[in-house]
Jmol script that loads the backbone (N, CA, C; Angstrom):
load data "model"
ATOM      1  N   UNK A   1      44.367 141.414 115.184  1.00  0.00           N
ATOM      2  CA  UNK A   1      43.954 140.020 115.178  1.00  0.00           C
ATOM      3  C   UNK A   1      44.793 139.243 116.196  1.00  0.00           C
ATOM      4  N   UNK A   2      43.888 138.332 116.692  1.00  0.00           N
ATOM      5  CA  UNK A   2      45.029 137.504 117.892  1.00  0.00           C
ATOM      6  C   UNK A   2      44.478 135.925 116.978  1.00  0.00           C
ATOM      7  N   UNK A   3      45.119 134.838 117.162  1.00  0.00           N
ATOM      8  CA  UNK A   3      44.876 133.283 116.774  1.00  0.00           C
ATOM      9  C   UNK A   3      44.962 132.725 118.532  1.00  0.00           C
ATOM     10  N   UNK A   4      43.834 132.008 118.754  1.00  0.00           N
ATOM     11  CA  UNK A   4      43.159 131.465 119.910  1.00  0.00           C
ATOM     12  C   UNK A   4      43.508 129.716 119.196  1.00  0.00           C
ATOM     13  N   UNK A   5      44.417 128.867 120.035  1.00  0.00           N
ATOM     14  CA  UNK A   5      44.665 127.664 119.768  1.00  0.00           C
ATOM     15  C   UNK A   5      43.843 126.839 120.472  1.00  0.00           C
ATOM     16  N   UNK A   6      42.662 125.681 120.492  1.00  0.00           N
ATOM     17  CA  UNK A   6      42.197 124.695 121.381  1.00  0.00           C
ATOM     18  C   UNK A   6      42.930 123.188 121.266  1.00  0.00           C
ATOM     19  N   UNK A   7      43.475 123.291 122.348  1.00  0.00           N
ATOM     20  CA  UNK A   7      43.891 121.612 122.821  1.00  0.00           C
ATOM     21  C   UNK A   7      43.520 120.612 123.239  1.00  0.00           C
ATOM     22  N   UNK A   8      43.357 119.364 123.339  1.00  0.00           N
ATOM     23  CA  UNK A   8      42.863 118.266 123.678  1.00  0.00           C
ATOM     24  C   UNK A   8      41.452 118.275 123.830  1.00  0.00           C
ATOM     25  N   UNK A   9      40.790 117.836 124.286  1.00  0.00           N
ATOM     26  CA  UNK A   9      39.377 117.713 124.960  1.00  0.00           C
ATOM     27  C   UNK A   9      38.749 118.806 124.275  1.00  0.00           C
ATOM     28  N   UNK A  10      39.283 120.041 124.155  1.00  0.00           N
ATOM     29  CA  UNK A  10      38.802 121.625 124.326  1.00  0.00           C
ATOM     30  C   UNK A  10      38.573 121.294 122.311  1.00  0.00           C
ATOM     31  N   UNK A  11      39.505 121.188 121.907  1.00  0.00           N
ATOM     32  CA  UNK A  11      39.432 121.252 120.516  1.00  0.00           C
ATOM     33  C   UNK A  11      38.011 120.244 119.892  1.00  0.00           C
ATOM     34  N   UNK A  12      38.296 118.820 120.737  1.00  0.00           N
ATOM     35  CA  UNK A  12      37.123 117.877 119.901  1.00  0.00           C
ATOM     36  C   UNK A  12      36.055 118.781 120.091  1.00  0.00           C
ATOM     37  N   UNK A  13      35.552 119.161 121.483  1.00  0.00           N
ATOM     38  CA  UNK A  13      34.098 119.695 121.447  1.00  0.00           C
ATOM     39  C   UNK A  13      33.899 120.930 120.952  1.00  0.00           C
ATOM     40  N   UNK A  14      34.717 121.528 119.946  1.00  0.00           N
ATOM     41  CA  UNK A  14      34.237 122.922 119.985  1.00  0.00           C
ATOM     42  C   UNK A  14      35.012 122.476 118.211  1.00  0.00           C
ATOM     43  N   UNK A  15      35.460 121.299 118.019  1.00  0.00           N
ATOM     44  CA  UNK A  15      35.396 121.184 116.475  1.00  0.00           C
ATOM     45  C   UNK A  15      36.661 121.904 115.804  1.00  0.00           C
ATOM     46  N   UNK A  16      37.330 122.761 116.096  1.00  0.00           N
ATOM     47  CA  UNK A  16      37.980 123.660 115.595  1.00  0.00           C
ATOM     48  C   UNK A  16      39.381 123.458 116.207  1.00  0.00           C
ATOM     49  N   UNK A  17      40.694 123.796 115.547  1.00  0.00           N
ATOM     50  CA  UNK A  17      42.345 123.370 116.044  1.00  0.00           C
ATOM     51  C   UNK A  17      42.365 124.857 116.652  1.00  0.00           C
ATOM     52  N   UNK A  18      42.129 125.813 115.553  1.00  0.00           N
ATOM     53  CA  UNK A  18      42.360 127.062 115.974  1.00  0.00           C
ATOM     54  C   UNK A  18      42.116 128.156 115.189  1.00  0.00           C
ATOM     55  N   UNK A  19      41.721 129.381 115.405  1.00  0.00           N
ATOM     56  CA  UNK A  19      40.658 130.144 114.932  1.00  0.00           C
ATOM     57  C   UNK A  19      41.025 131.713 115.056  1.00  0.00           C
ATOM     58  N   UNK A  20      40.743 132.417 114.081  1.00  0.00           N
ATOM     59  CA  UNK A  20      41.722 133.644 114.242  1.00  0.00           C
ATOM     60  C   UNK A  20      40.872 135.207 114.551  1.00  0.00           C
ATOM     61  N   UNK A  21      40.405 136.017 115.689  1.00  0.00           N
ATOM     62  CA  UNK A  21      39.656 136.996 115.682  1.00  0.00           C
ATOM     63  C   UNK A  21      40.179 138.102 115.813  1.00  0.00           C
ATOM     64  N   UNK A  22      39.775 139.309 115.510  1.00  0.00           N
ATOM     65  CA  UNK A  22      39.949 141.047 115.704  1.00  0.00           C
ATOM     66  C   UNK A  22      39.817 140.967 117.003  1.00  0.00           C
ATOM     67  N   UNK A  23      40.705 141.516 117.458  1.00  0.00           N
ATOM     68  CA  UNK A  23      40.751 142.262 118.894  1.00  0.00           C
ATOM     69  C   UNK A  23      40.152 142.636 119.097  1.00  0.00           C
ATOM     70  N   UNK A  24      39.337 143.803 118.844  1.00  0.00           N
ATOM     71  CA  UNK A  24      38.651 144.999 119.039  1.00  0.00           C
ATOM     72  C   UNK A  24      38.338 145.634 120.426  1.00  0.00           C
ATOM     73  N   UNK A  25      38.019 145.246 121.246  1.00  0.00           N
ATOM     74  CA  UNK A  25      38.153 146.383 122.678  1.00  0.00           C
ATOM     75  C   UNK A  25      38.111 144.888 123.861  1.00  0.00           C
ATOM     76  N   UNK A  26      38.314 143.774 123.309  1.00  0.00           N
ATOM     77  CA  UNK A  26      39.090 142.661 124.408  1.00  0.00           C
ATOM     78  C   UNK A  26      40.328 142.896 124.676  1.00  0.00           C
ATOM     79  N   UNK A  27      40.578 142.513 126.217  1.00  0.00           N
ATOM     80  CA  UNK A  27      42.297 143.113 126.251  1.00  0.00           C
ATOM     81  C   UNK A  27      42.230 141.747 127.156  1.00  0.00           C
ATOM     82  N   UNK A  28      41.823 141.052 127.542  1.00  0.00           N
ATOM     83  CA  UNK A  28      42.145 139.839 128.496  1.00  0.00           C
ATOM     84  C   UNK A  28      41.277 138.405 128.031  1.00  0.00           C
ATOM     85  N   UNK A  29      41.740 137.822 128.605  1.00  0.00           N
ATOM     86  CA  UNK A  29      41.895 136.354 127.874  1.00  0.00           C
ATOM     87  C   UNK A  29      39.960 136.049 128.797  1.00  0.00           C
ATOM     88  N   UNK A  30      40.251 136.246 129.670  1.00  0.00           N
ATOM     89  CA  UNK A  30      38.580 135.932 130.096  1.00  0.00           C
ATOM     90  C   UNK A  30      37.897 136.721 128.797  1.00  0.00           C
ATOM     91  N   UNK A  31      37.783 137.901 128.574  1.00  0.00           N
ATOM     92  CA  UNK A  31      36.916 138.945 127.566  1.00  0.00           C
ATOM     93  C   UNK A  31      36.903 138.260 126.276  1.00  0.00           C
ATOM     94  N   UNK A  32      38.379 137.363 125.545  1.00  0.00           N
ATOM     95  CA  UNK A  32      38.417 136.770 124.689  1.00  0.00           C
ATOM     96  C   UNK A  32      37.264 135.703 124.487  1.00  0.00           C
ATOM     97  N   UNK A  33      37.419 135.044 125.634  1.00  0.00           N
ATOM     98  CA  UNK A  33      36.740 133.367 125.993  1.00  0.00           C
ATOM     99  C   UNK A  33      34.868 134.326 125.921  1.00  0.00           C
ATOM    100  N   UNK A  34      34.301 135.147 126.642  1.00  0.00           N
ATOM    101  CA  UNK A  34      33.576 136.095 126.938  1.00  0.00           C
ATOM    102  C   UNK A  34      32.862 135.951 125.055  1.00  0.00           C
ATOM    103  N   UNK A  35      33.891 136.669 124.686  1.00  0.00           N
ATOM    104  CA  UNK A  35      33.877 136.995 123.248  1.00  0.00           C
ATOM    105  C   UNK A  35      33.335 135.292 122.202  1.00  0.00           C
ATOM    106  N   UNK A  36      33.980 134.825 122.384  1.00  0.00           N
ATOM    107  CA  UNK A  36      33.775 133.416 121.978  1.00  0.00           C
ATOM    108  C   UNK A  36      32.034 133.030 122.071  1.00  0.00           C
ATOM    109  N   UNK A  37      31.682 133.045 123.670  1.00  0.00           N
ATOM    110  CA  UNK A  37      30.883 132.589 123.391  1.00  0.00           C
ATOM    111  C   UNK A  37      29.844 133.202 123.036  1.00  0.00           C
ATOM    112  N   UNK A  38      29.565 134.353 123.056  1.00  0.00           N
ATOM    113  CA  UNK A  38      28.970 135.303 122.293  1.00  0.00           C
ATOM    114  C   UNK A  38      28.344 134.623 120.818  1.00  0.00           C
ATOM    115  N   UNK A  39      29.415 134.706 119.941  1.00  0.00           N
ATOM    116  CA  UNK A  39      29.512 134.393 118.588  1.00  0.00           C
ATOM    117  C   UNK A  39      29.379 133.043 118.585  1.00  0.00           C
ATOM    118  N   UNK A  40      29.739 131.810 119.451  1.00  0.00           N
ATOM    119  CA  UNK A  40      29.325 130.424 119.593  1.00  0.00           C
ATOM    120  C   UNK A  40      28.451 130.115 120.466  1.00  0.00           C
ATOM    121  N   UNK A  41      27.220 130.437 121.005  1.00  0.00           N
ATOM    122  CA  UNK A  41      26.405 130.139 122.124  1.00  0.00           C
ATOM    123  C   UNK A  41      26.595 128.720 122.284  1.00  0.00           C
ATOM    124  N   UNK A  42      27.150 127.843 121.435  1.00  0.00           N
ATOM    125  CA  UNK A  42      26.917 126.476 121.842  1.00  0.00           C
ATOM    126  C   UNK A  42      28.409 125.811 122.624  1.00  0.00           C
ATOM    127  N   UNK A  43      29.011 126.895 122.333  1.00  0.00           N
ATOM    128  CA  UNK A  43      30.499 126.992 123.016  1.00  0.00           C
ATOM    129  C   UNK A  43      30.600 126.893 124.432  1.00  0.00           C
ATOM    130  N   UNK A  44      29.562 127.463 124.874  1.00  0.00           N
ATOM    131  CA  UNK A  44      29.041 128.109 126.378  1.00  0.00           C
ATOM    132  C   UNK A  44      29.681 126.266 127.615  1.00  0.00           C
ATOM    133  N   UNK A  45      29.161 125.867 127.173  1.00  0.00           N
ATOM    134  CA  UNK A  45      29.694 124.217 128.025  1.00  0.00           C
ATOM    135  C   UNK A  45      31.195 123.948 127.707  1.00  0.00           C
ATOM    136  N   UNK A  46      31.850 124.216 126.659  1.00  0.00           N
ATOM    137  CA  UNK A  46      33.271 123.421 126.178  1.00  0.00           C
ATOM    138  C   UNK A  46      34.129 124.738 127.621  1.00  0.00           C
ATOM    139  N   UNK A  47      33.544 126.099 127.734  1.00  0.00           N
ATOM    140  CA  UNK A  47      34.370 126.681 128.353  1.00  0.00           C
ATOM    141  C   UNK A  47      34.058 127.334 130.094  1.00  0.00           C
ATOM    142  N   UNK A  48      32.854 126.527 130.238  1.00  0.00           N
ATOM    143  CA  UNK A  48      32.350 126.630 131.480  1.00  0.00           C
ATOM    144  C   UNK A  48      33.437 125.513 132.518  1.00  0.00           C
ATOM    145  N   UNK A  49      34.039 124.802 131.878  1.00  0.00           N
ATOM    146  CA  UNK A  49      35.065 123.639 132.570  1.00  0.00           C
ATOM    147  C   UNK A  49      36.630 124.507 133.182  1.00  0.00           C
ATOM    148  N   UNK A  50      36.864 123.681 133.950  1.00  0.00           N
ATOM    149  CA  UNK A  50      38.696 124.930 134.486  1.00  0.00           C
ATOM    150  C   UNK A  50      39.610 124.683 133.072  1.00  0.00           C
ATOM    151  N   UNK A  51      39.683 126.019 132.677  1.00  0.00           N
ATOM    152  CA  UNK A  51      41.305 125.939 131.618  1.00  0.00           C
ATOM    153  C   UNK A  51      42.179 126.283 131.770  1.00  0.00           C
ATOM    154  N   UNK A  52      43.092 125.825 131.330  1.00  0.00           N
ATOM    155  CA  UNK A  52      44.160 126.326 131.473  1.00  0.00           C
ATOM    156  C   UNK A  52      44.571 126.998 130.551  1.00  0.00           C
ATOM    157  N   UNK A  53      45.552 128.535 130.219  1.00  0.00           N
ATOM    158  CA  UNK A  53      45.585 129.305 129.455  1.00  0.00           C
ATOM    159  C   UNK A  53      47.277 129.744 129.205  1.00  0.00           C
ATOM    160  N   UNK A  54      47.521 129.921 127.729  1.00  0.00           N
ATOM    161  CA  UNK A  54      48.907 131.057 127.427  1.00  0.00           C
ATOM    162  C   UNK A  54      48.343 131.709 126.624  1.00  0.00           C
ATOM    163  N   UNK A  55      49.542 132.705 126.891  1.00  0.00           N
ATOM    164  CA  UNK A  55      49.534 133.533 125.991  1.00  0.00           C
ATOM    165  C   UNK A  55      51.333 133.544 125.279  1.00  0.00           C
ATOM    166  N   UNK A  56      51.785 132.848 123.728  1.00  0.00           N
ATOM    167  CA  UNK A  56      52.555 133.308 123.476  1.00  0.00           C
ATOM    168  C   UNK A  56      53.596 132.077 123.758  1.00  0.00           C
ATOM    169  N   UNK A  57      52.805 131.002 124.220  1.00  0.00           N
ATOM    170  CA  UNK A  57      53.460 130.132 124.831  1.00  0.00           C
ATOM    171  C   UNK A  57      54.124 130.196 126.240  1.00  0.00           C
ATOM    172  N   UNK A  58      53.716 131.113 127.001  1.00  0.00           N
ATOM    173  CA  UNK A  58      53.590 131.398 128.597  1.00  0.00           C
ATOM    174  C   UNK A  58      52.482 130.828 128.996  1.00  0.00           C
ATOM    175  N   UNK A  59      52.604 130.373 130.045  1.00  0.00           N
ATOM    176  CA  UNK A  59      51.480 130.121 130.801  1.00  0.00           C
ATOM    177  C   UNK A  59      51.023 131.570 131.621  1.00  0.00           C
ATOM    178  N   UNK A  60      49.667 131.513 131.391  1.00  0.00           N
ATOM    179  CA  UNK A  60      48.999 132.701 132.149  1.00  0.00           C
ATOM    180  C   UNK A  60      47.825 132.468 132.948  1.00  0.00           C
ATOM    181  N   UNK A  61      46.929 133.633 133.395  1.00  0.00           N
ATOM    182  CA  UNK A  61      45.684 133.247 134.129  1.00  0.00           C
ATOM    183  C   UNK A  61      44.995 134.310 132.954  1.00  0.00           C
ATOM    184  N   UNK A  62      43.534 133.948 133.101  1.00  0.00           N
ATOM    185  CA  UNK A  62      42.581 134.605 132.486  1.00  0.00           C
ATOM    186  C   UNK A  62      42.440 136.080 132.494  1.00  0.00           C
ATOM    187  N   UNK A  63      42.750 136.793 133.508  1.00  0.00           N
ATOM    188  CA  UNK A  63      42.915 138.198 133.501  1.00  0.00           C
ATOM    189  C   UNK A  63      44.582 138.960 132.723  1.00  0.00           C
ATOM    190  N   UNK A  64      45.113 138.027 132.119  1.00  0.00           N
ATOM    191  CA  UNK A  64      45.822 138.113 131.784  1.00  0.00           C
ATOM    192  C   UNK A  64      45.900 138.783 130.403  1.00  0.00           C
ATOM    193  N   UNK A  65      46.517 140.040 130.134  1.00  0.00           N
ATOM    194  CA  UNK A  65      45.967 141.117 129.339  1.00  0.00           C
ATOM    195  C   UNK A  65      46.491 140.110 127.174  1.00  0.00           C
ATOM    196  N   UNK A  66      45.974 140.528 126.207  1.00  0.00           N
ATOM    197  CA  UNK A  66      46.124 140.164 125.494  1.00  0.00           C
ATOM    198  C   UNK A  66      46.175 141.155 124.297  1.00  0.00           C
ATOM    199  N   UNK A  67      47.100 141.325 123.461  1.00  0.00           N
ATOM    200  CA  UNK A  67      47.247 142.455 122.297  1.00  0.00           C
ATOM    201  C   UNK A  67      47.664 142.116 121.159  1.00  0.00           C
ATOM    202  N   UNK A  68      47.350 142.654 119.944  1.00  0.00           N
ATOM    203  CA  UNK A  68      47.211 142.291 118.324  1.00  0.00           C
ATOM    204  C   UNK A  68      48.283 141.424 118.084  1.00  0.00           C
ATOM    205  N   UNK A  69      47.971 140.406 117.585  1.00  0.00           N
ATOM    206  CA  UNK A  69      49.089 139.765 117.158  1.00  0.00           C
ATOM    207  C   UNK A  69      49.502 138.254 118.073  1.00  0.00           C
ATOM    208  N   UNK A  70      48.764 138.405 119.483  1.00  0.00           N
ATOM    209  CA  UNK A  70      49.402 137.560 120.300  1.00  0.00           C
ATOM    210  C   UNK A  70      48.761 135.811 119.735  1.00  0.00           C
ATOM    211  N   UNK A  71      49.455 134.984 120.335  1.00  0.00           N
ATOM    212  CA  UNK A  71      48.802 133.645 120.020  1.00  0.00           C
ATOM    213  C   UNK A  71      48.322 132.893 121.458  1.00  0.00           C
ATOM    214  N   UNK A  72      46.888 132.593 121.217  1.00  0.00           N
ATOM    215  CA  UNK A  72      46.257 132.279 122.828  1.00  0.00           C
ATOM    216  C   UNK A  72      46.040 130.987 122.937  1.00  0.00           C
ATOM    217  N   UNK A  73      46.836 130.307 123.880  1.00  0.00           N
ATOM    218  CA  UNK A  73      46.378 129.135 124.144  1.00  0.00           C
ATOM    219  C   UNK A  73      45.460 128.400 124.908  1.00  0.00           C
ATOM    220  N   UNK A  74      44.382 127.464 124.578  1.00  0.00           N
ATOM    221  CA  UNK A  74      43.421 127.007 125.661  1.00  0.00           C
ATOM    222  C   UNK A  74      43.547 125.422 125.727  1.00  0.00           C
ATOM    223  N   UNK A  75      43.347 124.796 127.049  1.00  0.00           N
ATOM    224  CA  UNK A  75      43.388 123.300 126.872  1.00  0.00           C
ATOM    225  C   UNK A  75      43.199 123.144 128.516  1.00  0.00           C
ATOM    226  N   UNK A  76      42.516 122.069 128.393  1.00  0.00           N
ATOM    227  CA  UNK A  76      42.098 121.690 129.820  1.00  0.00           C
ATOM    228  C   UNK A  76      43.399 121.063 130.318  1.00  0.00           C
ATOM    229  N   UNK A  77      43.010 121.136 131.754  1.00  0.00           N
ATOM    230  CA  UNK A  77      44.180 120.570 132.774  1.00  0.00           C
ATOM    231  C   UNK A  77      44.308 118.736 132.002  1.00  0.00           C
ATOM    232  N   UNK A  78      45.728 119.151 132.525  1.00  0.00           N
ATOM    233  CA  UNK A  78      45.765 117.925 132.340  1.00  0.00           C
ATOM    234  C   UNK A  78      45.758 116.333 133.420  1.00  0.00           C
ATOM    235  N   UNK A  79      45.361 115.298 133.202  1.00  0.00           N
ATOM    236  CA  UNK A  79      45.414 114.311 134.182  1.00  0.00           C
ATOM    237  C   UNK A  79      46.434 113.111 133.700  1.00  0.00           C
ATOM    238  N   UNK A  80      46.795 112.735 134.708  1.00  0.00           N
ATOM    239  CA  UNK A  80      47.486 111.174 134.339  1.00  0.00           C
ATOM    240  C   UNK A  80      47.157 110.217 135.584  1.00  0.00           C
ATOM    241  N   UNK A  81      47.742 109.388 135.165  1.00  0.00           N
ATOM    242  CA  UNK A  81      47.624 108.392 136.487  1.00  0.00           C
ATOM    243  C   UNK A  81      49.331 107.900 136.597  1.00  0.00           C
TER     244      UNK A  81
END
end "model"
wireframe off; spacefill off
backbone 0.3
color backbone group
């Protein structure tokens, strides 16, 4: 099992803080997101936008491999003025 966290923006539209799935033959954070929308087709827009991603509380990129236990973070870039 890995726990997938959504932040800001990412969390309102997809409803959920954070959500816990079986690994099963995903090993990277794209395959995760992949995986997602699979099981959420309506998900398909909240993650078509640029994210930004950890793993573990690292910052990573999407090909970035992922294994049992890890905690995944998603949240859009951020802006300020």
């Amino acid at each position: 099992m890995i726990k997938v966290l959504f932040f800001a923006a990412l969390r309102e539209q997809l409803g959920h803080e954070e959500i816990s799935i079986p690994l099963d033959s995903m090993t990277t954070i794209e395959q995760v997101i992949e995986s997602l929308i699979v099981q959420n087709p309506s998900w398909k827009t909240a993650f078509n936008q640029s994210l930004l991603c950890a793993v573990n509380q690292e910052m990573v990129n999407k090909k970035h491999a992922v294994n049992s236990g890890d905690e995944v973070a998603l949240f859009p870039p951020v802006t300020g003025g």
